[in-house]
C-alpha positions in Angstrom: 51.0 9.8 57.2 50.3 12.3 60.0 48.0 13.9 58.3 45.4 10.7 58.2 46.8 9.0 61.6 47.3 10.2 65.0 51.1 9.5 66.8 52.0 5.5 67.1 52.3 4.1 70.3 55.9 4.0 71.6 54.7 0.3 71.7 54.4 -0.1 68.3 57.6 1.7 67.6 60.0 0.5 70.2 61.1 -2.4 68.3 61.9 -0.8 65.0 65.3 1.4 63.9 66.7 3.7 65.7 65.8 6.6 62.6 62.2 5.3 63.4 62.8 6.1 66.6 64.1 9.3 65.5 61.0 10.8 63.3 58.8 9.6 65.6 60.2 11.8 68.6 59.9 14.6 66.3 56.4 13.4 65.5 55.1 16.9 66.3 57.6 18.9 63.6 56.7 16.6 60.7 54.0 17.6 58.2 53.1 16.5 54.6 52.9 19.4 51.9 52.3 18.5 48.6 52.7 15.0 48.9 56.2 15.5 50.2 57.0 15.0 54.3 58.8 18.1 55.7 60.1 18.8 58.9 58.9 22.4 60.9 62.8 23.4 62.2 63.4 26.7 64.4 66.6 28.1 65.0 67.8 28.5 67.9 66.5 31.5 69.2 63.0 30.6 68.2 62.7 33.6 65.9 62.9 31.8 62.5 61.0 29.0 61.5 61.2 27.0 58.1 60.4 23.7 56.5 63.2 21.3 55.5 62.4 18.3 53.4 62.8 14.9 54.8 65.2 13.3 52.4 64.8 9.1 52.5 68.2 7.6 52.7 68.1 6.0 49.0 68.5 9.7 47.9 71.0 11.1 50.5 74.0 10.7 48.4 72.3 12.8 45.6 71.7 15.2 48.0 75.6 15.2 49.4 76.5 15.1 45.8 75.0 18.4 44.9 75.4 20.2 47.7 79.4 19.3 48.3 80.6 18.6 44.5 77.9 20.1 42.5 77.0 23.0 41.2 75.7 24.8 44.6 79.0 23.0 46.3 82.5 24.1 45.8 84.0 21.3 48.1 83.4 23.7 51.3 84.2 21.0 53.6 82.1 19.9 56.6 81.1 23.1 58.3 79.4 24.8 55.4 78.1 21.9 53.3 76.0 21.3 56.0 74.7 25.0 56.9 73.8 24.8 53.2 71.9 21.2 53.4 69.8 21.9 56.5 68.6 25.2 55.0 66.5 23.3 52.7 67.0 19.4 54.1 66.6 17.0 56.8 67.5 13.0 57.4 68.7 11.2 60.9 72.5 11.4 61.3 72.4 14.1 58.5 76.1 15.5 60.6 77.6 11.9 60.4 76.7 11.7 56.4 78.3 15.3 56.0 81.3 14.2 57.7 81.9 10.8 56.1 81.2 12.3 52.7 83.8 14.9 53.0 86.2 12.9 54.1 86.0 10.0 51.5 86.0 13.1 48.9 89.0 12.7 46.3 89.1 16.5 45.7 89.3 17.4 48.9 92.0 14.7 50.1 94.2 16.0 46.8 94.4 19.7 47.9 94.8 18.9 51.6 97.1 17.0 51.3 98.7 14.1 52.9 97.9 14.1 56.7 101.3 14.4 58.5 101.4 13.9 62.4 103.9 16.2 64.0 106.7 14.4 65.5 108.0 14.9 69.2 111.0 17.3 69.5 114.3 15.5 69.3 116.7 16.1 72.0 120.0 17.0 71.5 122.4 15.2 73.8 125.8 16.5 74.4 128.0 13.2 74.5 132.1 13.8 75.1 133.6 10.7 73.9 132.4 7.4 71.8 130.6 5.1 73.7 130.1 7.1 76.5 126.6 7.3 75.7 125.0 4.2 73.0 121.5 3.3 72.3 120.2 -0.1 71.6 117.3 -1.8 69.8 116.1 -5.5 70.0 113.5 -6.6 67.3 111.7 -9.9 66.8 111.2 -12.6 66.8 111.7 -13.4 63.6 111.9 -16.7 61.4 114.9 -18.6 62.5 118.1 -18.4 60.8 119.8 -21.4 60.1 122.3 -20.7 63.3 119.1 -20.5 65.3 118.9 -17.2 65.4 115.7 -14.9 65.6 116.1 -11.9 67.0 118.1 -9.4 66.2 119.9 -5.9 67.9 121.0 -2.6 66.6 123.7 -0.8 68.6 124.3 3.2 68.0 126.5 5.1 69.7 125.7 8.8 70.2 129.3 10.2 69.5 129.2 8.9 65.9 125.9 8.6 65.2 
């Protein structure tokens, strides 16, 4: 590929998908070694440099597979099953794989846990005599009754509750 052609036009690659896009901004970082296309990655201080191989997207999920529920894994959720992908690995919205794979994971989900929103605070109200204080509810509409009704309402009083 780069190897036997110089850079496309953006011309020529304008139309096409966004991950075509993608590789060829990082045109310059790709290389073929061994028949297989890497990508030249730096850290971010610029003081380490190492090749990561361009996975195609038919073998992504092998990839997520191994790294997340495999052997090399341990279901180490998003953070860390990525560190250890992009040491050897590279594809387009590699982040947005990571993520959706760890949270569609069964083992994960089963020893999290059921995700419970925290309620707001209940008040307490001090209330001296019934129906000094009452709350009410309306709900509907609903299919009418045979009286024509279709709404109905819910009446608490705060003394009783």
């Amino acid at each position: 590929m780069k190897a036997s052609a110089p850079k496309p036009k953006w011309s020529d690659v304008s139309a096409m998908s966004s991950t075509t896009k993608s590789y060829w901004a990082q045109w310059d970082s790709l290389l073929i070694q061994d028949g297989v296309l890497c990508r030249k990655w730096e850290n971010g201080r610029g003081d380490r440099c190492h090749l990561q191989m361009v996975v195609p997207k038919a073998k992504v999920p092998d990839v997520l597979q191994l790294y997340h529920s495999g052997c090399s894994g341990g279901h180490l959720g998003v953070k860390r099953t990525l560190l250890k992908i992009r040491e050897r690995f590279y594809w387009v919205h590699c982040r947005d794989d990571v993520e959706d794979w760890c949270r569609k994971c069964t083992s994960c989900a089963a020893v999290k846990g059921p995700q419970i929103r925290s309620r707001g605070a209940l008040k307490l109200y001090n209330v001296g005599a019934p129906w000094e204080r009452i709350a009410i509810d309306v709900a509907g509409p609903f299919p009418e009754t045979e009286s024509g009704n279709k709404y109905f309402m819910v009446v608490m009083d705060y003394f009783t509750k």
